[in-house]
DRENMI-903844 format. One record per residue (C-alpha): residue in one letter; x, y, z. Coordinates in steps of 0.02 Angstrom, whole numbers. Example, Ala and Ser with C-alpha at 12.3 -4.5 7.8 and 13.67 -1.06 7.14 Angstrom:
% residues 2
residu A; east 615; north -225; up 390;
residu S; east 684; north -53; up 357;
% end
This chain:
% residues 168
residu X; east 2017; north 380; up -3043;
residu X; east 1847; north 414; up -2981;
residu X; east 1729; north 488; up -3090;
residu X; east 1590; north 580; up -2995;
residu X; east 1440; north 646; up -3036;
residu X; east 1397; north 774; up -3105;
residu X; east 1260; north 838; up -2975;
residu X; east 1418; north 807; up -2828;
residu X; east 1476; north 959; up -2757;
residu X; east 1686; north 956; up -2742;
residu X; east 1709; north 970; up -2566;
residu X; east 1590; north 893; up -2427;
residu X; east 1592; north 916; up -2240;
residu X; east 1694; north 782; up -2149;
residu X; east 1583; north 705; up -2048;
residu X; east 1506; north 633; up -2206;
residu X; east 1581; north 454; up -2254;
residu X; east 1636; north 370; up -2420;
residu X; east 1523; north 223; up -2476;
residu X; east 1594; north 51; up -2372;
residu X; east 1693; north 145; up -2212;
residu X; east 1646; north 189; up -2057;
residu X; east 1556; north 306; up -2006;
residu X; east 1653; north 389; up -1831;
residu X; east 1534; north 520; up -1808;
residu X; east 1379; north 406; up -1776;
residu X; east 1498; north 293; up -1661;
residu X; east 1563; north 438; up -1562;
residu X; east 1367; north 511; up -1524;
residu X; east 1303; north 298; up -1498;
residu X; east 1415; north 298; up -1350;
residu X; east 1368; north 461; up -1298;
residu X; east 1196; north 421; up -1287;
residu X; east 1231; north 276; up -1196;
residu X; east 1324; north 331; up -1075;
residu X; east 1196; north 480; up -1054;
residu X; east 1085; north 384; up -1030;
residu X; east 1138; north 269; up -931;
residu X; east 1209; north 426; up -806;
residu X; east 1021; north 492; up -802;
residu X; east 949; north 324; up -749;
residu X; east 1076; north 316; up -607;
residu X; east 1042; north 511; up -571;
residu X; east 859; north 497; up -562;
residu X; east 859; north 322; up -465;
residu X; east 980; north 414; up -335;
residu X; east 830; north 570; up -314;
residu X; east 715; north 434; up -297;
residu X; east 804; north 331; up -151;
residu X; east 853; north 521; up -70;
residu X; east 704; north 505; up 52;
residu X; east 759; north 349; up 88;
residu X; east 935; north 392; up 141;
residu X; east 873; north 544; up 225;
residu X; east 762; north 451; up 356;
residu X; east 905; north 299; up 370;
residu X; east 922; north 334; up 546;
residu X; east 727; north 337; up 571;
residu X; east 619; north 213; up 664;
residu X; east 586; north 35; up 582;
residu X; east 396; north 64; up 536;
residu X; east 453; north 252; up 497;
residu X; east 585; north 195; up 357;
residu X; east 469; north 65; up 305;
residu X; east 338; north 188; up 250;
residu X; east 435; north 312; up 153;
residu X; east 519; north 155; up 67;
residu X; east 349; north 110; up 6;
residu X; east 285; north 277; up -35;
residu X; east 449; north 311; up -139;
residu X; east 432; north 134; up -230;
residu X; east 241; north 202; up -275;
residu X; east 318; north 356; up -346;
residu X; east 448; north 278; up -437;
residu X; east 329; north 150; up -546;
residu X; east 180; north 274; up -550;
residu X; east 258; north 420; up -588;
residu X; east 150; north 515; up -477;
residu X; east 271; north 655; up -385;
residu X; east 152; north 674; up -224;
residu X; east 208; north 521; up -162;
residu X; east 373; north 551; up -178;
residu X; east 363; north 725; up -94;
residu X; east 248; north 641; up 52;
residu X; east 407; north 517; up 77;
residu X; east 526; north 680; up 63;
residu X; east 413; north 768; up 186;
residu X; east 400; north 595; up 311;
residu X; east 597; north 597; up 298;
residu X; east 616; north 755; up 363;
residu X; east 488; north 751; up 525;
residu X; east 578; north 660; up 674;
residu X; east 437; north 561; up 742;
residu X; east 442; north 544; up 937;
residu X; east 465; north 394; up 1030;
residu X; east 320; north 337; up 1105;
residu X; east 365; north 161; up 1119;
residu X; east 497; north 166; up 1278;
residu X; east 391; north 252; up 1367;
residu X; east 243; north 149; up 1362;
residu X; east 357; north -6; up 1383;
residu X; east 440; north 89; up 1540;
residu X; east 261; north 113; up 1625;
residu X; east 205; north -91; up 1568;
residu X; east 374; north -176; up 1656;
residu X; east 344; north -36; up 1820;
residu X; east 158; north -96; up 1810;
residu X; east 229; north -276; up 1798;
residu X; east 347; north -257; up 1922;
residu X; east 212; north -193; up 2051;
residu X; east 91; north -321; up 2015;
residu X; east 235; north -464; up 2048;
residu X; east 268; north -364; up 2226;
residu X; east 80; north -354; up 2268;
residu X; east 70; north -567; up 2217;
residu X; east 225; north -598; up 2336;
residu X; east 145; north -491; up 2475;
residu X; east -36; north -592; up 2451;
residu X; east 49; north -732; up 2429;
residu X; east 135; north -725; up 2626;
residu X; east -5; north -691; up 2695;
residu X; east -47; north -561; up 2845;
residu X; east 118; north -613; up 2972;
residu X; east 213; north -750; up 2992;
residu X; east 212; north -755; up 3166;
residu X; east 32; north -791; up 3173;
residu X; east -7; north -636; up 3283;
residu X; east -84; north -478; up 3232;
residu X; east -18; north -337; up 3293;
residu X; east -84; north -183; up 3269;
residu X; east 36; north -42; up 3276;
residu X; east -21; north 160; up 3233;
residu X; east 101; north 275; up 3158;
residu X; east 151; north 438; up 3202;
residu X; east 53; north 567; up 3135;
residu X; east 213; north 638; up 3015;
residu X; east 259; north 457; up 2953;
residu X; east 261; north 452; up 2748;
residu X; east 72; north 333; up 2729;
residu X; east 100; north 151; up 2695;
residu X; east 94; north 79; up 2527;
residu X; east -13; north -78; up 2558;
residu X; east -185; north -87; up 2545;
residu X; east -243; north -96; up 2742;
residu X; east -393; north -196; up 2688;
residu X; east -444; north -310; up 2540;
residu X; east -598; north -187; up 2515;
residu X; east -573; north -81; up 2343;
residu X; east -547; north 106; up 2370;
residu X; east -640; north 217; up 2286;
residu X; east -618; north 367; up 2218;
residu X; east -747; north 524; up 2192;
residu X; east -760; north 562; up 1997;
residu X; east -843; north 710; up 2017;
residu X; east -796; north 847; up 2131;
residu X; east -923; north 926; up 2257;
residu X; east -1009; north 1074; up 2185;
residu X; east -938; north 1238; up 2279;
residu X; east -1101; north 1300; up 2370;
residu X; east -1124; north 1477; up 2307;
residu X; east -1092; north 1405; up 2113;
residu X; east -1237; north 1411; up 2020;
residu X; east -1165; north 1379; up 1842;
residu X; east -1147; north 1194; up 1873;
residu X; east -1247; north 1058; up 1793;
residu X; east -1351; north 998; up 1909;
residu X; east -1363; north 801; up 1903;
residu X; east -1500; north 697; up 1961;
% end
């Protein structure tokens, strides 16, 4: 039989162990932690990448941006750049791109008609002919001469207007 001390009080709680087993109760809260843990990592990785997700159907340079200002956030620590990428996410930018690359191929377009129209020359027949239109005819789109036209920056000043800066 076990003799115990005297200083040993007869009953202790059960989460305390006998000298050489093991102890359950520190096992049980290890894997607890761990798995906390590891569940808060995931959690907090997942708020950082929520910009991310948010602006996934975003334009290229667009996505780009809040990718790198939520990568800054995440090894700085510093939440402004996070809620800059949260606040990028959420603005729909507009597309500015097909339109200006609607207006360069119509540009290109018009200055491959104008090339095939120099390039033929005035008329294949040889003779110039030259033939008015009625008065209520839409106007011609070709240049009638190879002269530039210009065109008035300024508009006249109105005659009784005295509040207009007077140029020299």
């Amino acid at each position: 039989m076990e003799e115990s001390h005297p200083a040993a009080v007869d009953h202790l709680p059960p989460f305390i162990t006998a000298p050489g087993q093991t102890d359950v109760l520190f096992t049980v809260m290890l894997v607890f932690v761990l798995l906390m843990v590891f569940l808060v990592g995931i959690l907090y990785l997942r708020l950082h990448a929520l910009p991310e997700h948010m602006a996934h159907g975003a334009s290229k340079g667009q996505l780009q941006i809040i990718g790198v200002l939520c990568l800054i956030a995440l090894f700085t620590h510093n939440h402004l750049f996070w809620i800059a990428a949260l606040l990028l996410a959420m603005v729909e930018f507009p597309d500015f791109a097909s339109p200006v690359k609607s207006i360069a191929r119509s540009l290109a377009r018009i200055a491959r008609r104008d090339e095939r129209a120099d390039t033929r020359g005035p008329q294949q027949s040889g003779a110039t002919t030259t033939s008015e239109s009625p008065p209520n005819a839409p106007p011609s789109r070709a240049p009638r001469s190879n002269e530039p036209q210009w065109v008035q920056l300024e508009a006249p000043p109105f005659p009784g207007d005295d509040k207009i800066e007077r140029r020299g």
